[in-house]
C-alpha positions as CSV (number, residue, x, y, z in Angstrom):
1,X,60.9,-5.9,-21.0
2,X,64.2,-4.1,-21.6
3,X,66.1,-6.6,-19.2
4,X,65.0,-9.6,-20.8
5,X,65.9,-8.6,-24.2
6,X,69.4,-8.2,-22.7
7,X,69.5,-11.9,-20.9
8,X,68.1,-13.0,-24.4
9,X,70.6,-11.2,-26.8
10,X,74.7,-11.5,-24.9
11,X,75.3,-15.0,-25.5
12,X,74.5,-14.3,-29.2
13,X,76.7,-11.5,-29.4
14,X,79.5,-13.1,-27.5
15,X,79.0,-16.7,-29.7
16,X,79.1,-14.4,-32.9
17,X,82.3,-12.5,-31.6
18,X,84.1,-15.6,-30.4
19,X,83.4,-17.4,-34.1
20,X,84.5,-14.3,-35.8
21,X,87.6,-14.6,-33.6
22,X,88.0,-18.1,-34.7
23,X,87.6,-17.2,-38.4
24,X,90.4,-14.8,-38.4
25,X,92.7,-17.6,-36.7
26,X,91.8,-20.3,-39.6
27,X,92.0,-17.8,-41.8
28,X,95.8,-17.2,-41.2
29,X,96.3,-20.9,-40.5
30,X,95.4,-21.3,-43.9
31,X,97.0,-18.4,-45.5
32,X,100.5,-20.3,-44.4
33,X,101.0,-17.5,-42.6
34,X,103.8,-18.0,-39.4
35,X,101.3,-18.4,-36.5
36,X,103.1,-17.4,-33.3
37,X,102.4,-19.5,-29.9
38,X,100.1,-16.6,-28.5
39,X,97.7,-17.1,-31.4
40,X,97.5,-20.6,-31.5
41,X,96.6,-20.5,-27.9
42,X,93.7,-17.5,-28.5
43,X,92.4,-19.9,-31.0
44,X,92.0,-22.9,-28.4
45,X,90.7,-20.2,-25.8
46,X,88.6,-18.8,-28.5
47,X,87.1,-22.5,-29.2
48,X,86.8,-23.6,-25.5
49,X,84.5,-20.3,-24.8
50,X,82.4,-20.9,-28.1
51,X,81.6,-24.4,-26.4
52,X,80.9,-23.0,-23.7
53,X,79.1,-20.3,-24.7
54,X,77.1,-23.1,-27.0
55,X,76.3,-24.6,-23.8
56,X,74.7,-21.5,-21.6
57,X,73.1,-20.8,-25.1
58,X,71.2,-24.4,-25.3
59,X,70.5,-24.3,-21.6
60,X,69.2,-20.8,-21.4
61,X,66.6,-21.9,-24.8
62,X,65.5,-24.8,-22.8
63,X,64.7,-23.0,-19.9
64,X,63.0,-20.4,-21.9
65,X,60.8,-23.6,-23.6
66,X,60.2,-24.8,-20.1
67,X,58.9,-21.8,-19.1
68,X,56.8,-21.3,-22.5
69,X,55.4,-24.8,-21.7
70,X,54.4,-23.9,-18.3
71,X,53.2,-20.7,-19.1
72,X,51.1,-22.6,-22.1
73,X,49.5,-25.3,-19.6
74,X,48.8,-22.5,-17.0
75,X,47.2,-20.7,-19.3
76,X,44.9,-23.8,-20.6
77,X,44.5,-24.6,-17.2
78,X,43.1,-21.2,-16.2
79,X,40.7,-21.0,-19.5
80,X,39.7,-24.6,-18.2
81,X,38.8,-23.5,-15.1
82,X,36.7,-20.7,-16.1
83,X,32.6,-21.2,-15.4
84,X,32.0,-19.7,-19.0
85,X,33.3,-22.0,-22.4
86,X,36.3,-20.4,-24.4
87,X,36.5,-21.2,-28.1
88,X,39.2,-19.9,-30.4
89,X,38.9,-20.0,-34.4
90,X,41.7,-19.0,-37.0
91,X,40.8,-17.0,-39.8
92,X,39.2,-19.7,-41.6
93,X,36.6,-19.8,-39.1
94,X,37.8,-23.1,-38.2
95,X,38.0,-24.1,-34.3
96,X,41.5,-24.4,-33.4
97,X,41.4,-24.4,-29.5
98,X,38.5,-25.0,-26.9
99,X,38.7,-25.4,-23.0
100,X,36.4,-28.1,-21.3
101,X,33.3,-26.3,-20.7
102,X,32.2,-26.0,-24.0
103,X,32.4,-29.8,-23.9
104,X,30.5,-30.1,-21.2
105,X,27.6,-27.7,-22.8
106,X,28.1,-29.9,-26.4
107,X,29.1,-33.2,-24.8
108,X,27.9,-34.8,-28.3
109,X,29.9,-33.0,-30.2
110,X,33.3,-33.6,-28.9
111,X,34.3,-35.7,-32.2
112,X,34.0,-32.3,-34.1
113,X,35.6,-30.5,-31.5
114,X,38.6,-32.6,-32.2
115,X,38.7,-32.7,-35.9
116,X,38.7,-28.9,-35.8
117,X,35.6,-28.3,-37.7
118,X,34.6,-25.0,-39.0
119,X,32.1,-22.8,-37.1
120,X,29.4,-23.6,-40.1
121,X,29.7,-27.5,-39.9
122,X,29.3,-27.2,-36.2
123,X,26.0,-25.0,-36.4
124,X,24.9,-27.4,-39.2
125,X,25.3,-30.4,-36.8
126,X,23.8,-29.0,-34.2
127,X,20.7,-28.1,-35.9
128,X,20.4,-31.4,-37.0
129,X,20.4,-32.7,-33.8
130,X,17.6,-30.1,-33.0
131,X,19.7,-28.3,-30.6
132,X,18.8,-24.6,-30.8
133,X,14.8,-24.6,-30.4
134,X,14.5,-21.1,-32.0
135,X,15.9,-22.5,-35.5
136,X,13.0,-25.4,-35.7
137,X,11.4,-25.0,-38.6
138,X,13.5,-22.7,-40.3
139,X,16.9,-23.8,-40.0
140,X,18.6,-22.5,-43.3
141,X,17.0,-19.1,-42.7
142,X,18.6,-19.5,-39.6
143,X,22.2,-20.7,-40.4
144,X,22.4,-17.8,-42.5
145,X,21.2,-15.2,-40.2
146,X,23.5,-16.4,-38.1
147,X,26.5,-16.4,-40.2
148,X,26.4,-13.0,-41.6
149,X,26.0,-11.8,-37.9
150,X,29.0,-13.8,-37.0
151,X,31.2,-11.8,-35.0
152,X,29.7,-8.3,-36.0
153,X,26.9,-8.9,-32.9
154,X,27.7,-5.2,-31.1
155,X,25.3,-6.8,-28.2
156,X,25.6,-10.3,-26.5
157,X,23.6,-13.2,-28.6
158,X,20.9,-15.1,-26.0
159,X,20.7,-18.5,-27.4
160,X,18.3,-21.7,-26.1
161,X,19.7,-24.9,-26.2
162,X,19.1,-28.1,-25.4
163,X,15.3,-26.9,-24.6
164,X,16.8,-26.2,-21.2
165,X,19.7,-23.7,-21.1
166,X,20.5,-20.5,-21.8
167,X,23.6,-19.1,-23.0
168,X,25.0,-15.4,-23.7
169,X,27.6,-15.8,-26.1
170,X,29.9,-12.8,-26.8
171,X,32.1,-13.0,-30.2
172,X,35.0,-10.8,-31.0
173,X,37.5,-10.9,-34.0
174,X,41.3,-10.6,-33.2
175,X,43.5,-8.9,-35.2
176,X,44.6,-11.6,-37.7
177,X,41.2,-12.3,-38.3
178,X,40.3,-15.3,-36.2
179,X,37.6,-15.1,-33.3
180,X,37.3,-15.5,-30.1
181,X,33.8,-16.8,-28.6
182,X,32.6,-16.5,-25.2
183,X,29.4,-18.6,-23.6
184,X,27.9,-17.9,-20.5
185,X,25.7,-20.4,-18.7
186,X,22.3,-17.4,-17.9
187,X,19.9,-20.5,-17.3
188,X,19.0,-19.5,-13.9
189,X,18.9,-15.8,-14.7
190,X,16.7,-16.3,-17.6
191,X,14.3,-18.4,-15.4
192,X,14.6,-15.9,-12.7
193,X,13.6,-12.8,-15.3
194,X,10.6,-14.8,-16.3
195,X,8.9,-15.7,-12.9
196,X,9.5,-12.4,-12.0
197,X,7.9,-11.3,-15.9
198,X,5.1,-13.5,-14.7
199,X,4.8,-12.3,-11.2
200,X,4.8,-8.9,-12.7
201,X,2.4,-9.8,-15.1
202,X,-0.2,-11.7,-12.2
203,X,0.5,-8.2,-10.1
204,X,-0.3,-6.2,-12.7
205,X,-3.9,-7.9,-13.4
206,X,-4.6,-7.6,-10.0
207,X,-3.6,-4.3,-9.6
208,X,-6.0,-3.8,-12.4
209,X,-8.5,-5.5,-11.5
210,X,-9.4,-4.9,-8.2
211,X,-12.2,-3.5,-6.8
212,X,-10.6,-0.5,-4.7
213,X,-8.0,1.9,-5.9
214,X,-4.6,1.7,-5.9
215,X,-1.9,4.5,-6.2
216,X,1.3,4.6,-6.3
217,X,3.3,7.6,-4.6
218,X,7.0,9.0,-5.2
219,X,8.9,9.8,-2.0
220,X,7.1,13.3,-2.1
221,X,3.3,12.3,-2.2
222,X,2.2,12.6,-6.4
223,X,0.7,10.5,-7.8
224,X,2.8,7.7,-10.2
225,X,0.4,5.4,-11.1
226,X,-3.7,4.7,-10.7
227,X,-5.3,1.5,-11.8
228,X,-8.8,2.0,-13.2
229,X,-10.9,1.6,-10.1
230,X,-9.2,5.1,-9.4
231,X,-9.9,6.6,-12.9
232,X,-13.8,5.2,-12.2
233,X,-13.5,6.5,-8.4
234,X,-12.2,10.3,-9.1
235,X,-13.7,10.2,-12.7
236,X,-10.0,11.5,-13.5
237,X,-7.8,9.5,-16.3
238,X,-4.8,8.0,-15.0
239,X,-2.9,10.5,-17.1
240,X,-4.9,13.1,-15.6
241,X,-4.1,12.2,-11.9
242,X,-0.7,11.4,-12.6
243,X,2.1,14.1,-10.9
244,X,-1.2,15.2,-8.9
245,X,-0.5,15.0,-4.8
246,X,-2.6,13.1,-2.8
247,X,-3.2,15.7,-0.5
248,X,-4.8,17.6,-3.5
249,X,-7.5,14.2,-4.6
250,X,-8.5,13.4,-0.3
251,X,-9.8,17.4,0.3
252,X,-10.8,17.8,4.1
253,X,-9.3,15.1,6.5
254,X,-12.1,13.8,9.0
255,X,-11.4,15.2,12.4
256,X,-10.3,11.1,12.9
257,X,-7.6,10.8,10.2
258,X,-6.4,14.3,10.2
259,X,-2.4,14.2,11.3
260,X,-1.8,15.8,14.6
261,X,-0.9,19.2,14.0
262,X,-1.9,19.2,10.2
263,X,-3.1,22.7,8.5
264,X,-5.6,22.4,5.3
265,X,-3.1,24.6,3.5
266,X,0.0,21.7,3.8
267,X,-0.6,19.1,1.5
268,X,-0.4,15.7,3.5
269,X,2.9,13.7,3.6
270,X,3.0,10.0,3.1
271,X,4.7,9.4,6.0
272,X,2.3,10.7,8.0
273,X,-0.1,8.4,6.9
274,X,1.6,5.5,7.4
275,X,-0.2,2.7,10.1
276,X,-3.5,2.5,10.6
277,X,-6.2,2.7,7.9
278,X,-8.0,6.5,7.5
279,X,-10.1,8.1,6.5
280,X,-10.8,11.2,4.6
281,X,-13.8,13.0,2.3
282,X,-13.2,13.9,-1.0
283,X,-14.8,14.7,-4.2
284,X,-15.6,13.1,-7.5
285,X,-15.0,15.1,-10.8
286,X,-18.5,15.8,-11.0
287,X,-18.6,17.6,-7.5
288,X,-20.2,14.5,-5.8
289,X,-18.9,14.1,-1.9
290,X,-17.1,11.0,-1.3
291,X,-15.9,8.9,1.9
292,X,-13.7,7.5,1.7
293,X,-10.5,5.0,3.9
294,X,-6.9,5.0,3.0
295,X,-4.3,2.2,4.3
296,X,-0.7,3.3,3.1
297,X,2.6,1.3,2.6
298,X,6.1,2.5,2.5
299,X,8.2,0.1,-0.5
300,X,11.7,1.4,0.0
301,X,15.3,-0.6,-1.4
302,X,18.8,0.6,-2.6
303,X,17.2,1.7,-5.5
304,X,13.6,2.9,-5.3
305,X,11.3,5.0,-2.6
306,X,7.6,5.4,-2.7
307,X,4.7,4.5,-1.5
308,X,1.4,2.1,-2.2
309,X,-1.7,3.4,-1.4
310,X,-5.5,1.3,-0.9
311,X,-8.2,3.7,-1.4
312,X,-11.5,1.7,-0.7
313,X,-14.7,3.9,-1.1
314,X,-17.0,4.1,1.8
315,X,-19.3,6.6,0.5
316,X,-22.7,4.3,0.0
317,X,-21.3,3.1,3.2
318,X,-21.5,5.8,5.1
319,X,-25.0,6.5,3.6
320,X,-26.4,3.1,4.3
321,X,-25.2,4.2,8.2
322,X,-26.4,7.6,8.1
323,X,-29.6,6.0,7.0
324,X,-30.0,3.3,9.9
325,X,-29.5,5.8,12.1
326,X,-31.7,8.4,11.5
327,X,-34.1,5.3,11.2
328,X,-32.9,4.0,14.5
329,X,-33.5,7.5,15.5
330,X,-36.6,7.3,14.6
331,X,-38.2,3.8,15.7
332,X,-36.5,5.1,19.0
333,X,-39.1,8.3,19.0
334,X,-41.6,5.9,18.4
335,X,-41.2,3.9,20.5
336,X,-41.2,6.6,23.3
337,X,-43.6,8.9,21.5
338,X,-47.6,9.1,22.4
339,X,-49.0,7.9,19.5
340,X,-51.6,10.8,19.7
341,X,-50.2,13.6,20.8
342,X,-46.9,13.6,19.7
343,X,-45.1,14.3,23.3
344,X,-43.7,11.5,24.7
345,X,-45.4,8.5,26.0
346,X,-45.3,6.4,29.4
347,X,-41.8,4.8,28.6
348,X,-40.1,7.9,28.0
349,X,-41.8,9.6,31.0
350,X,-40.4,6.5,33.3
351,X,-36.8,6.7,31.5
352,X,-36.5,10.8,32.3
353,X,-37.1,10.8,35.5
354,X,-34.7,7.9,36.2
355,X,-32.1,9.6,34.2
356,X,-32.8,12.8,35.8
357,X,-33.2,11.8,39.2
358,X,-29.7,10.1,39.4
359,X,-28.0,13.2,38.0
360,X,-29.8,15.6,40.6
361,X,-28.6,13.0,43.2
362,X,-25.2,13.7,42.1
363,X,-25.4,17.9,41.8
364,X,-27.6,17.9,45.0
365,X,-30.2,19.8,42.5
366,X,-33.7,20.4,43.0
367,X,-36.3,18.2,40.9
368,X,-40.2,19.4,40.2
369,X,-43.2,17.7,38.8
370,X,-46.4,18.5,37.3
371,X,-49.3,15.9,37.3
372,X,-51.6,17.4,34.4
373,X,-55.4,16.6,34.6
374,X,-58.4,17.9,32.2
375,X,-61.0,18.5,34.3
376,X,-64.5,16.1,33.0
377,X,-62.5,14.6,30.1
378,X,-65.5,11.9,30.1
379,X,-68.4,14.5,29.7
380,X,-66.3,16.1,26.9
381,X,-65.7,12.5,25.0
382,X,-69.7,12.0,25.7
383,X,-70.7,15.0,24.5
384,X,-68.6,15.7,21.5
385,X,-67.5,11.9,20.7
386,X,-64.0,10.2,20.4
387,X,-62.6,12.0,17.7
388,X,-63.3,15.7,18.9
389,X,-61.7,14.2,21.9
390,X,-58.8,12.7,20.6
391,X,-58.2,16.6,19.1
392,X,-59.1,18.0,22.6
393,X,-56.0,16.0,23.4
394,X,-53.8,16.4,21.0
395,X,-54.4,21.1,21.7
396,X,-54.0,20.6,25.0
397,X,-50.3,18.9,25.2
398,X,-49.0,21.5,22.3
399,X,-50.2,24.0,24.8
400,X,-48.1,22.2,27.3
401,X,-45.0,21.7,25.2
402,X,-45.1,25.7,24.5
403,X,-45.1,26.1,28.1
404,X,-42.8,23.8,29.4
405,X,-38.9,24.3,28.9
406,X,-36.2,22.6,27.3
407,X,-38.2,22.1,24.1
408,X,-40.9,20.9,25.0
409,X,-39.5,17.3,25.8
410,X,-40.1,17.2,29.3
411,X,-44.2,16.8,28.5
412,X,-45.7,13.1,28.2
413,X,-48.6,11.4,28.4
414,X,-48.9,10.0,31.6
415,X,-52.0,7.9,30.7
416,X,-55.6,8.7,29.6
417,X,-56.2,12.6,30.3
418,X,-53.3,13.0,32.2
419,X,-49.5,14.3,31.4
420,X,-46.4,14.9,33.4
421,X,-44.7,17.8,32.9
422,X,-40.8,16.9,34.0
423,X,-38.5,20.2,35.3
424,X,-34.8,19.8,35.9
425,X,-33.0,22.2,38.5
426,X,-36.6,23.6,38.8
427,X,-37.5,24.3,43.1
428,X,-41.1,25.0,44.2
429,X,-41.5,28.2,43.3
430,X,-40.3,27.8,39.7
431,X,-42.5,24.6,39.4
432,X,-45.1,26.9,40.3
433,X,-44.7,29.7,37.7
434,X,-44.6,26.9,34.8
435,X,-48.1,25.1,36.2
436,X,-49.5,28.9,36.1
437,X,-48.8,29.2,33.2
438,X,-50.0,26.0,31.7
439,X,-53.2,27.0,33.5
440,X,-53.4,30.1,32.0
441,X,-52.5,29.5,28.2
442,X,-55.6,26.6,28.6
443,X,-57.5,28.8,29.6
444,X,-57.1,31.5,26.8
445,X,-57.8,28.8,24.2
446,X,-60.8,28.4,25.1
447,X,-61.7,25.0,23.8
448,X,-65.3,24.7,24.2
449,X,-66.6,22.2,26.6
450,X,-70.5,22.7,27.3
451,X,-70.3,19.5,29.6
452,X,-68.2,21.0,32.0
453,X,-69.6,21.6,35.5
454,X,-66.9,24.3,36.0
455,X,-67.1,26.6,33.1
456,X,-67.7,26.1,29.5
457,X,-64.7,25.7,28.4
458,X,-61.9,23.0,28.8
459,X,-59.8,23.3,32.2
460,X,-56.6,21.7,33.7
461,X,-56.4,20.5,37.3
462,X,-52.7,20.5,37.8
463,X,-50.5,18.5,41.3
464,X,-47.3,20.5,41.4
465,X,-44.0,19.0,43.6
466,X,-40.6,19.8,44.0
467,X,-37.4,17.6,46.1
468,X,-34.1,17.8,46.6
469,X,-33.5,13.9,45.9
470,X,-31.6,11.7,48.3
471,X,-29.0,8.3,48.1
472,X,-31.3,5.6,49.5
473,X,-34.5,6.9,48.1
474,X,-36.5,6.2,44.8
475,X,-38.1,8.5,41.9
476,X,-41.6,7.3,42.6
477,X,-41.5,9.2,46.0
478,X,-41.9,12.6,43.6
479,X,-44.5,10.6,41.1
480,X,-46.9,10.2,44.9
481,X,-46.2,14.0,45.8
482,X,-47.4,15.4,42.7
483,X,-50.1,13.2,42.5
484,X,-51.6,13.9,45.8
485,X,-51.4,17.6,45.2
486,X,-53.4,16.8,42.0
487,X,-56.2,14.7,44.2
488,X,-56.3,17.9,46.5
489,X,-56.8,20.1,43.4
490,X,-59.9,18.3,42.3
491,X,-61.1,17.5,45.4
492,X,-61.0,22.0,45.8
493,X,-63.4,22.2,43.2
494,X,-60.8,21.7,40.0
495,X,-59.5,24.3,37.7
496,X,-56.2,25.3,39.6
497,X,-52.9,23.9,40.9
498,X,-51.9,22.7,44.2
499,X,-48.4,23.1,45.5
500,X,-46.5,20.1,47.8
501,X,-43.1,20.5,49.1
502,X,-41.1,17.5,51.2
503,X,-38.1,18.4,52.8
504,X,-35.4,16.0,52.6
């Protein structure tokens, strides 16, 4: 700055020094003072400089205004060239310069433009035209609102126009009092704020609406946000849940969904649970147990880290299973259960010793059976009817199952009169112990049976077999040992046990 001041400043200095020169010189001239040759000649030097000092003076001013007029149509170019419209008004408020975007946001106002209309006569015309949809209706209430805010707006102005765009206009007043407005084209950020206000807003309902609970997790694992199918599913308020861990609401992890190497006393991380839907048992408020499967998501940008979690609640679920299968359970007992005694029937009989003759197979194990026959069932039936008989029946196989091992399960009805009594990893000898004793705990009941030609009270005749079984040979080669050693036993006069051993 200080250098140009200096270009600016000589010539004057020299131009006033050469003319003061020059005044002295016409000054004696005309005094009729004797002028000496020397000073005659200064006074022609003295002139020739001033012209030439005149000269650099004009040339360096029209350089200056060259450069002025450049700088002045750079400038306008440059505000021309901006995206945003630039509009200057002078203290009167009245619009002294513009740049061509604001033209091409008012095209139909250009005329004004050009007469340099105040800022009031151009709002005026524009709201007759209808060109600012928020003033429709009330358009003086308007215009005045909007001139006493008129350059005092601390925060951008968003203005509609043209039904179509929107514009952020900034306003500022210089320092002579004129102002300086701003207008940026926002169109497509205003449209882009309100799809994503409505896809906020269609989120939001069906965050709230939906059927299973949704939670939303900080980096850490608490609790942000629950939608009302959580409040209803915890019986906690969303208030009440909020800043609570997960890990605290899902209790015991299943031995399924627990995380490799989690303890009960570390509350579960997020991360952890990321993949694969699991699940976990919890409780309600109210102490009631709940089941129930979590599927996790991980929402992570510049900005923000957490976590959205689906809780769908499987608890009537998991009852509705637990029920069909203890009902499954059940039709399958039936179904392999003597309807009158209560040990199994035929069907389970047949299944047992297939499943057990294949597994002794494979340990090279021994197998035993007992083929179980009251001795003159008929004569008891004939002289105490069907329904003592049916309860004959029924004591004898609970004295069976109390005998036999495992349970009890090994004992079904083989048809009729007759059980099978099944012993795994049972030899001979063992077989024969267990038939003893069947024998023997019959006998101490002493269920009458005046019809019997072998004493008066109910006895068993029992077949008793044991085998090592062999590849290449079936179970019904054990089902025709016992039951010959049970055809020798009453064929000996009934009332005992008769042992048969095959070698392999």
């Amino acid at each position: 700055m200080n250098r140009f001041a200096e270009v600016r400043t000589w010539p004057l200095l020299a131009f006033a020094l050469l003319v003061g020169l020059q005044a002295i010189v016409l000054t004696v001239t005309l005094g009729g003072y004797a002028v000496d040759g020397w000073l005659a000649w200064v006074g022609v030097a003295s002139l020739a400089l001033t012209v030439l000092l005149a000269m650099a003076v004009v040339s360096t001013l029209a350089r200056a205004q060259a450069r002025a007029r450049l700088a002045q149509r750079t400038m306008e170019e440059a505000i021309d060239a901006l995206p945003a419209s630039v509009e200057i008004f002078d203290a009167e408020d009245r619009l002294i310069a513009y740049n061509r975007r604001l033209v091409e946001i008012y095209p139909h106002m250009l005329r004004h433009f050009q007469r340099k209309c105040t800022f009031e006569d151009l709002v005026r015309e524009s709201l007759a035209r209808g060109g600012i949809p928020e003033a429709r209706g009330r358009e003086p209430e308007w215009l005045e609102e909007r001139r006493q805010a008129r350059g005092k707006q601390l925060t951008p102005l968003l203005q509609r126009v043209h039904d179509d765009m929107w514009l952020r206009i900034y306003e500022s007043r210089t320092p002579s009092g004129g102002i300086v407005g701003v207008r940026m084209d926002v169109t497509d950020l205003i449209h882009e704020q309100q799809r994503l206000a409505a896809s906020r807003a269609q989120l939001r309902a069906t965050i709230e609406s939906a059927a299973n609970g949704i939670l939303t997790l900080d980096s850490g694992g608490h609790v942000l946000e629950a939608n009302p199918s959580c409040e209803l599913l915890f019986g906690f308020t969303a208030s009440e849940l909020q800043g609570v861990h997960v890990g605290m609401l899902l209790g015991a992890a299943s031995a399924t969904a627990a995380p490799a190497g989690a303890t009960p006393d570390i509350p579960l991380d997020p991360r952890s649970l990321l993949g694969q839907p699991r699940e976990f048992t919890a409780r309600h408020r109210s102490g009631e147990a709940l089941h129930l499967q979590l599927a996790i998501a991980e929402v992570r940008t510049d900005t923000i880290h957490l976590y959205v979690c689906i809780v769908t609640d499987l608890t009537e679920r998991k009852r509705q299973e637990e029920r069909l299968r203890r009902a499954n359970e059940l039709l399958a007992r039936q179904s392999t259960t003597d309807g009158l005694t209560g040990v199994g029937n035929r069907r389970l009989f047949d299944q047992l010793l297939q499943t057990e003759w294949q597994r002794a197979i494979r340990a090279g194990r021994p197998l035993a059976l007992l083929m179980v026959d009251i001795d003159h069932f008929k004569q008891y039936n004939d002289c105490y009817g069907h329904v003592s008989g049916d309860d004959c029946l029924r004591r004898v196989a609970t004295l069976l199952r109390s005998c036999a091992g495992r349970g009890g399960e090994s004992v079904c009805r083989y048809g009729g009169e007759e059980f099978a009594v099944l012993l795994v990893d049972t030899d001979l000898a063992g077989a024969q112990v267990v038939a003893q004793r069947c024998l023997d705990s019959v006998r101490l009941a002493a269920i009458e049976h005046v019809g019997s030609p072998v004493r008066r009270s109910v006895s068993l005749s029992i077949g008793v077999a044991a085998l090592i079984p062999q590849n290449g040979e079936g179970a019904h080669r054990l089902i025709q040992t016992a039951d010959a050693a049970l055809y020798e036993a009453k064929q000996a006069g009934r009332a005992r046990l008769i042992c048969q051993q095959q070698s392999a």
